[in-house]
C-alpha positions in Angstrom: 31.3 48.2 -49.7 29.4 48.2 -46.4 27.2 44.8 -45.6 23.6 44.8 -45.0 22.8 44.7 -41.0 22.5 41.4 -39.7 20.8 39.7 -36.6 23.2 38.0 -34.0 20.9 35.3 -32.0 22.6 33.5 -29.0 21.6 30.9 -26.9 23.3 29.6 -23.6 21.8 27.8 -20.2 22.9 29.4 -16.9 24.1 27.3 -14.3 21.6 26.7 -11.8 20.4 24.4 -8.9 19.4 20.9 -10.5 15.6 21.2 -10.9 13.2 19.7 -8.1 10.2 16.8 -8.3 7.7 19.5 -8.3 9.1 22.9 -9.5 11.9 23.2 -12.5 14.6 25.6 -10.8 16.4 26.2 -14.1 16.4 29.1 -16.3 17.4 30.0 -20.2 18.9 33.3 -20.8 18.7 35.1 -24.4 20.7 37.3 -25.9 19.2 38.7 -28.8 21.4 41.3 -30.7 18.5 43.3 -33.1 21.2 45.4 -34.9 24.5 44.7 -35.5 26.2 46.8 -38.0 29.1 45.3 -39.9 31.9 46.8 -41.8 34.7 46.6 -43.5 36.8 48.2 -40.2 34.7 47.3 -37.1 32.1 45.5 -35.5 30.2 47.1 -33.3 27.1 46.2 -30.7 24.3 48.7 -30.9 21.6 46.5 -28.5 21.4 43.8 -25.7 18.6 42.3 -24.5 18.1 39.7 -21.6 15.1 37.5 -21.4 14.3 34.8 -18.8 12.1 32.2 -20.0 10.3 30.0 -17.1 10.2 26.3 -17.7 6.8 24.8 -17.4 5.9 23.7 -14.1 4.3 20.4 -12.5 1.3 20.9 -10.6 -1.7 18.3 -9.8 -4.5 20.8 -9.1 -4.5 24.7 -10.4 -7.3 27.0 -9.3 -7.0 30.0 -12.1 -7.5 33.7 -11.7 -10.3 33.2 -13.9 -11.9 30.9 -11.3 -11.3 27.6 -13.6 -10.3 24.9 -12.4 -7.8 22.3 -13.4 -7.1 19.0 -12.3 -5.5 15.7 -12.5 -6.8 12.9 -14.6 -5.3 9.8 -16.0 -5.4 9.7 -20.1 -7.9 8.1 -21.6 -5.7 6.6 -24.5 -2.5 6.8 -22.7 -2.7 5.0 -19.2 1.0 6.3 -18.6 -0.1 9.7 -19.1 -1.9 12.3 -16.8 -4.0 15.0 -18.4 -5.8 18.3 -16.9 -9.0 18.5 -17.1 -10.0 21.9 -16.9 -13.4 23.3 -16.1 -14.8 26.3 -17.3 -18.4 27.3 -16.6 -19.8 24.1 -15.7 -17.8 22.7 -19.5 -14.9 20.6 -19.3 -11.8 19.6 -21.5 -8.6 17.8 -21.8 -5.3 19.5 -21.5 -1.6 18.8 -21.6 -1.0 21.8 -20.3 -2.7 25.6 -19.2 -1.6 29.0 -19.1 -1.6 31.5 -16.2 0.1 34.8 -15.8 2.6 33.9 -18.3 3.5 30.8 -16.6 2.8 27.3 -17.9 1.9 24.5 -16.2 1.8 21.0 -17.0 0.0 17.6 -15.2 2.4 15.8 -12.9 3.7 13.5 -14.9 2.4 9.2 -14.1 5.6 7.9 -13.6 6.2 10.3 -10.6 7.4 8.2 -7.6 4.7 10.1 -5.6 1.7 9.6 -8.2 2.4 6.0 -9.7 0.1 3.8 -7.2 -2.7 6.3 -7.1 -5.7 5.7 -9.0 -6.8 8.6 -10.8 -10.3 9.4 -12.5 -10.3 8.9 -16.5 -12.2 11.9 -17.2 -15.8 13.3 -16.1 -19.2 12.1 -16.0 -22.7 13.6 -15.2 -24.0 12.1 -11.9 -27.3 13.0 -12.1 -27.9 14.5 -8.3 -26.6 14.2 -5.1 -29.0 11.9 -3.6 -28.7 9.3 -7.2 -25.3 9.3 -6.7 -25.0 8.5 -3.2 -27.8 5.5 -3.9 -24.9 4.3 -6.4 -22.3 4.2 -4.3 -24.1 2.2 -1.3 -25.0 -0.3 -3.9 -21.4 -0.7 -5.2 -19.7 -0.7 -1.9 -22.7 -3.7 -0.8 -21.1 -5.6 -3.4 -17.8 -6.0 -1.6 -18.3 -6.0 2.3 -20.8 -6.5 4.5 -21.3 -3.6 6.6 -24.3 -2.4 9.2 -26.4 0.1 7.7 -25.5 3.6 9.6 -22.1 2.6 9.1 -22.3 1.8 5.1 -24.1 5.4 5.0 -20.9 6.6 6.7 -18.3 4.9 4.5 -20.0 6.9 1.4 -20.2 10.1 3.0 -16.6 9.9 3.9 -15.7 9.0 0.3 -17.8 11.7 -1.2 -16.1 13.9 1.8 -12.2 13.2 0.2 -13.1 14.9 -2.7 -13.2 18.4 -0.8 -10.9 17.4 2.1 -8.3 20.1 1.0 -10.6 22.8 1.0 -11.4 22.0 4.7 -9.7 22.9 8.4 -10.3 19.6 9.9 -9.5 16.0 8.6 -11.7 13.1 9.0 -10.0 9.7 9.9 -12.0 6.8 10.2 -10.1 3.8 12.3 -11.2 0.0 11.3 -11.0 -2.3 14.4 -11.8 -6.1 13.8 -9.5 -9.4 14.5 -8.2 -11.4 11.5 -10.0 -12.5 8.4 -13.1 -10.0 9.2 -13.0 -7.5 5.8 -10.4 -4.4 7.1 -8.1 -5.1 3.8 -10.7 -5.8 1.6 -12.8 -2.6 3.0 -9.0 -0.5 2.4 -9.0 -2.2 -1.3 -12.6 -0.6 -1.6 -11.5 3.1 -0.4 -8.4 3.3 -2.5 -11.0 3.2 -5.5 -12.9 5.9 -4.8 -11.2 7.9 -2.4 -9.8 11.3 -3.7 -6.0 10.1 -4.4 -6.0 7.4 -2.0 -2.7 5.7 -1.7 -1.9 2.7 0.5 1.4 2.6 2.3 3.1 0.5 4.5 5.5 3.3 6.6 4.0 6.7 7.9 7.2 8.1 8.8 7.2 11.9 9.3 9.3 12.2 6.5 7.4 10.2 3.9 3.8 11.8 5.1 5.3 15.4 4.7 7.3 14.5 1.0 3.2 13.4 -0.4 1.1 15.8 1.6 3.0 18.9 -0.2 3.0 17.2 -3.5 -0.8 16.5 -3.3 -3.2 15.8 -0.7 -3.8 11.9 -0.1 -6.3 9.7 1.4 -3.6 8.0 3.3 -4.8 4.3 4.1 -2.7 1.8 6.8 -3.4 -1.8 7.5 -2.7 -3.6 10.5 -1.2 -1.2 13.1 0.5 -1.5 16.1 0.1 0.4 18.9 3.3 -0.2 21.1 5.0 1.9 23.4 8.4 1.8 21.5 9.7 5.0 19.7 8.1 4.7 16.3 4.2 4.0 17.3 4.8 7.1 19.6 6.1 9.4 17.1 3.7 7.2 14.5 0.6 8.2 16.9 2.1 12.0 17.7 1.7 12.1 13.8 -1.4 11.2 13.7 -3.0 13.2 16.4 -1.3 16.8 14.2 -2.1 15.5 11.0 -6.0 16.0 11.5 -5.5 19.9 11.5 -4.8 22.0 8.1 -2.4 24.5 9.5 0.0 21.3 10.5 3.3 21.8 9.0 6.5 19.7 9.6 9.9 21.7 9.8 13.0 19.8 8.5 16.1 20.9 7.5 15.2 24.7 6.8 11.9 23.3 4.2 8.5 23.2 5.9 6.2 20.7 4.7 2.5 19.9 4.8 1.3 16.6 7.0 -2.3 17.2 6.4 -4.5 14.7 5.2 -7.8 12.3 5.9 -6.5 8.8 6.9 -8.3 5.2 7.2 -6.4 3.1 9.7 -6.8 -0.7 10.4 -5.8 -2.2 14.1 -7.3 -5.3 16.0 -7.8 -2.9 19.1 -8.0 0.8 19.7 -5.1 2.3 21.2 -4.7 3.9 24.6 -4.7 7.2 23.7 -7.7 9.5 24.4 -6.2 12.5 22.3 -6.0 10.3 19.4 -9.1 8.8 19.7 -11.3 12.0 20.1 -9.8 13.1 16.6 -10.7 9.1 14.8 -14.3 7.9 14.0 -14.3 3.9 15.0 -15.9 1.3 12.4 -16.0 -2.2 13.6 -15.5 -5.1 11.3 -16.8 -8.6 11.7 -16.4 -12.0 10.1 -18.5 -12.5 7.2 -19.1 -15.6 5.0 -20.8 -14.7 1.9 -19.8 -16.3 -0.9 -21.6 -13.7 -3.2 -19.6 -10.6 -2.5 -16.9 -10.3 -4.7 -13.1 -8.8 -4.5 -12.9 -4.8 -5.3 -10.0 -5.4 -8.0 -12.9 -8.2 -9.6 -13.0 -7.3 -13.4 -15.7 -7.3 -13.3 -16.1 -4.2 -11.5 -13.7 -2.0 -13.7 -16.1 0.0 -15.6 -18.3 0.5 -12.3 -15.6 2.4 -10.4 -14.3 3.8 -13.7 -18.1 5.2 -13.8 -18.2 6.3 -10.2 -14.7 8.3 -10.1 -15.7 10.2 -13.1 -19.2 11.1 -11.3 -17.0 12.4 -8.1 -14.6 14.6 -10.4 -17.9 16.4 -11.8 -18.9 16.4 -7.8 -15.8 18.0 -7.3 -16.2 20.5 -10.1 -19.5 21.6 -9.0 -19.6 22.0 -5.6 -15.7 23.5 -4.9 -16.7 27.3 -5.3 -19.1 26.7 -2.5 -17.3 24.3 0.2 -16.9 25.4 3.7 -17.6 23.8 6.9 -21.2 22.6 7.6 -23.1 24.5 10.2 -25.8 21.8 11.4 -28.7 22.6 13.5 -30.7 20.4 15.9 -30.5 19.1 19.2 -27.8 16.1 18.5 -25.3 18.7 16.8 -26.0 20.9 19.5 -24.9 18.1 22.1 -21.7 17.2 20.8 -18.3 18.1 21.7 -16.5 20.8 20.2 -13.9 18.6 18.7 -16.7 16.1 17.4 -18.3 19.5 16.1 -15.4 20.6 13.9 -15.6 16.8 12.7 -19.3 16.7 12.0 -18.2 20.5 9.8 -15.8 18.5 7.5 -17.5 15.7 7.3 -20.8 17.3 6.4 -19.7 19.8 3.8 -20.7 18.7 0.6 -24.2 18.3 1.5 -25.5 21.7 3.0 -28.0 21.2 0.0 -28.9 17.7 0.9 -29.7 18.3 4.8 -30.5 14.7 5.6 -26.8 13.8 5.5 -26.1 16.4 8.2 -29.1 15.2 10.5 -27.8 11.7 10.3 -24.5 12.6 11.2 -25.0 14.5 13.8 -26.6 11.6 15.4 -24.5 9.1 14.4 -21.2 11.0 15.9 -23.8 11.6 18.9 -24.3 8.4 19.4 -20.8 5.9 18.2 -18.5 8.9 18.6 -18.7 11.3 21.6 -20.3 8.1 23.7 -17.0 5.9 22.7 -14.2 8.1 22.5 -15.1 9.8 26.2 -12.5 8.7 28.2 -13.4 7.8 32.3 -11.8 10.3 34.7 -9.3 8.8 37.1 -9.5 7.4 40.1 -8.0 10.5 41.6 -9.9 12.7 39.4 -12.9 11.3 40.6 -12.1 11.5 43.8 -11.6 15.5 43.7 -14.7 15.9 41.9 -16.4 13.8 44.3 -14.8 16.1 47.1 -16.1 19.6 45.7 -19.2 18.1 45.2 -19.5 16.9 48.8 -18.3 20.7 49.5 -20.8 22.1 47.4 -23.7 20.2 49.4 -22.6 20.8 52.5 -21.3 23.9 52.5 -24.0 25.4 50.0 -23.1 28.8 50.9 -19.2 28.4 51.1 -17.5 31.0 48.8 -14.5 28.7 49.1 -12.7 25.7 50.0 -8.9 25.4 51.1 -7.2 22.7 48.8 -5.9 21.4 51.5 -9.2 20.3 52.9 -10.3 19.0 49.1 -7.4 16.8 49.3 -8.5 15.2 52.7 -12.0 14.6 52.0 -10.6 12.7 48.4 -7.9 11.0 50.4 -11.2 9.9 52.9 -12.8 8.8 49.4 -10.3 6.8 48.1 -9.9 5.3 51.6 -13.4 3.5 52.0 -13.1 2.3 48.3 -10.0 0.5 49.7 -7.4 2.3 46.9 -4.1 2.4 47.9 -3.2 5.8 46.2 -3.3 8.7 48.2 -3.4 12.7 47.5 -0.3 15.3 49.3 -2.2 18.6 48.9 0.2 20.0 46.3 -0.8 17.0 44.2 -4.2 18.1 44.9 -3.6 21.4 43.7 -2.0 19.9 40.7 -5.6 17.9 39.9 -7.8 20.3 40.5 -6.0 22.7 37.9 -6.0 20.0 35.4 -9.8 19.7 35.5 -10.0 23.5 35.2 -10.7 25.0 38.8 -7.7 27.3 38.7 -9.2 30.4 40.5 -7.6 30.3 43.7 -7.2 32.9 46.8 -4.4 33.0 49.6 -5.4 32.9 53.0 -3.6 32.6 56.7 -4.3 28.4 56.3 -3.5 28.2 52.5 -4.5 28.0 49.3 -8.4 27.9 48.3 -10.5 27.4 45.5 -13.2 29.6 45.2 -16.8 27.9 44.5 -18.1 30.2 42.3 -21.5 29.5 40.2 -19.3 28.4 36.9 -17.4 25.7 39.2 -20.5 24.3 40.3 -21.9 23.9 37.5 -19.0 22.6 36.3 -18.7 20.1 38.8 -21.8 18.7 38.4 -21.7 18.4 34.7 -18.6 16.5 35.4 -20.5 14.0 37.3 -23.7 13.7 34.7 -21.2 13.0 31.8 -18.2 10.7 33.4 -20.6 9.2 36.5 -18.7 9.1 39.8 -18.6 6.0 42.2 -18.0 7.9 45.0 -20.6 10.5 44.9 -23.4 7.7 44.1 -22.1 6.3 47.6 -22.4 9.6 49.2 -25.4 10.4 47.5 -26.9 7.3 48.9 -25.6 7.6 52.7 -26.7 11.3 52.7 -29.2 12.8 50.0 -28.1 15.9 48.0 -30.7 18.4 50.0 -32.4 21.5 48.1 -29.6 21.4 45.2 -31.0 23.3 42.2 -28.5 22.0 39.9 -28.8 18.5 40.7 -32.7 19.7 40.0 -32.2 20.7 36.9 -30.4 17.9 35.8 -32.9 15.7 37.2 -35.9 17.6 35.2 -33.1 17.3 31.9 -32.9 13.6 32.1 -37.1 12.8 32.4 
């Protein structure tokens, strides 16, 4: 007597790589058999089916096709636990996991290597408005440090800035100078509470920066550096320099990795470096003896920040569809440099509805920013500029100048200023193409730079931004004559 057709289910894992910290790499193959028809004589397999089944991945932050958004928070009831909370329409709730295309992702889990000493947000809170919120923060950061007023407005700004930094091309850093006992580890205690996923570390190796930058983005904070000349503060500060750029990506190994990331860094001096220092914002720190401000981990202060990083994750929520760099108008923004511009974009991002925070800013990058981190020419530099400008003057209707003859009249310079270094002319040729006078023409005696209307101008703006010993000298022996750029920049400066 023929049996009734049964339903053959087998299960079996395939042998694949051993899953990695951020993505599960295995896979579970089914073999379901609908139809089997059995019999006394045979067995025989009417239908096979394959299905892969994707294990859940770990993510800390999921924009969805449906323009929600998902992040990271710590549980509520479960300090060990991480939650998403997911944000739908201006309404938020708590997840243990979401859906998209099929796939299913889950929070990075606390006990992560990567996520363990990062304080995370317990959930979300209404601020109120931008301008409430901002009053908050200045009155909880008073309560800790003692800072000047422009630069306590800065600190909250920045904070309120790490909350968006990874929708943004350019980093902010901020760099904390001050000697001993004068606030810098107390002020880093205070930004790893309300800094988006701030995490304090000790090493900023290349390796261990790239392994937490693709995980999540950090607010990286450093105490105490070093700025020596041996082979780890030069790849340290080589680091630091590419880090401040989004498209930054370390190769190792055949894997690329992401390096990007705001920073805070503590020193007792700044470092010799002028391409690090155009890319930092410097925040000096002074000795303070107040027995009334109190310690950020103060109990005391538990539910305040508890309060605050709840307010920043609604921040987040609200103003992430909208983020891109600030476009600020006004004479100080106008003014800056263009790397000191990209910083002002970032920096002033979250507030394009709150313009005050951009004019401020502008002028206070205007003013502690492109006025500190302007390096001097060189000696010799100055000495070449000093020559075309002598060239210029004397020679107002010269359409060039042999490089040769630049180099003499610098050597000449440097001469009566009783410096010792002097200029062969291919080393003269060398400096005027690093200050951006390339245009040259051959003639029968040699090489010459032609003075063109852009290189004057250029050479005299040189002179009005960097000064320039050794045309004040000239300047003072012999008058400038009917110059109409020296005219203009006369008529600027009253």
């Amino acid at each position: 007597m023929p049996l009734t057709p049964t339903k053959i289910r087998t299960k079996e894992i395939m042998k694949m790589p051993e899953p990695s910290e951020n993505r599960s790499s295995y896979a579970a193959t089914v073999l379901d058999v609908p139809e089997v028809a059995t019999t006394n004589s045979n067995l025989r397999l009417m239908k096979t089916r394959v299905r892969r089944v994707s294990p859940p991945q770990e993510a800390s932050f999921l924009k969805l096709d449906n323009g929600d958004l998902a992040d990271l928070i710590e549980n509520p009831e479960n300090p060990d636990q991480t939650l998403f909370a997911v944000c739908h329409d201006g309404d938020v709730r708590y997840a243990d996991k979401v859906e998209c295309n099929g796939q299913t992702f889950v929070p990075m889990p606390r006990n992560s290597a990567l996520l363990s000493d990062v304080r995370l947000p317990r959930g979300v809170q209404p601020y109120g408005t931008l301008e409430i919120l901002i009053r908050r923060m200045r009155g909880f950061i008073a309560k800790c440090v003692r800072l000047p007023g422009d630069y306590l407005l800065l600190l909250v700004y920045f904070m309120i800035y790490t909350q968006f930094d990874d929708l943004l091309p350019i980093a902010v850093c901020l760099l904390v100078l001050g000697l001993p006992g004068s606030g810098k580890t107390t002020l880093l205690e205070l930004l790893r509470l309300l800094c988006r996923r701030a995490i304090m570390v000790s090493d900023m190796s290349l390796a261990a920066t790239s392994e937490i930058c693709t995980a999540f983005t950090p607010t990286f904070l450093m105490d105490e550096n070093e700025w020596g000349c041996n082979r780890g503060n030069i790849a340290l500060r080589q680091l630091l320099r590419a880090a401040t750029t989004q498209h930054a990506l370390a190769r190792r190994k055949g894997s690329v990795t992401r390096i990007f990331g705001p920073r805070v860094l503590t020193a007792l001096k700044p470092p010799d470096d002028p391409g690090l220092m155009r890319r930092w914002i410097q925040m000096p720190m002074t000795e303070v003896n107040d027995v009334e401000l109190i310690k950020p981990d103060d109990p005391r202060l538990s539910q305040e920040v508890e309060t605050l990083q709840s307010m920043l994750l609604q921040l987040r929520f609200d103003l992430y569809p909208k983020i891109k760099p600030a476009v600020i108008q006004g004479p100080e923004a106008k003014a800056l440099r263009p790397g000191t511009r990209d910083i002002l974009g970032s920096l002033a991002a979250p507030f394009t509805d709150f313009p005050e925070a951009g004019q401020f800013l502008a002028a206070f990058l205007s003013v502690f920013h492109d006025s500190q981190s302007r390096e001097p020419l060189s000696t010799v530099q100055n000495a070449i500029v000093a020559a075309l400008f002598r060239f210029i003057h004397e020679t107002p209707n010269s359409q060039a100048a042999l490089v040769g003859g630049i180099g003499w009249t610098a050597n000449q310079a440097l001469a009566e200023a009783k410096e010792r270094v002097r200029l062969s002319p291919k080393g003269a040729g060398g400096l005027l193409s690093s200050l951006g006078f390339a245009r040259r023409v051959r003639t029968n005696r040699g090489s010459a730079v032609l003075l063109d209307l852009n290189l004057r101008k250029e050479v005299h703006r040189l002179v009005e931004d960097y000064g320039n010993d050794y045309v004040a000298q000239w300047i003072g022996t012999t008058g400038i004559g009917n110059c109409e750029l020296c005219a203009k920049q006369a008529g600027g400066a009253k």
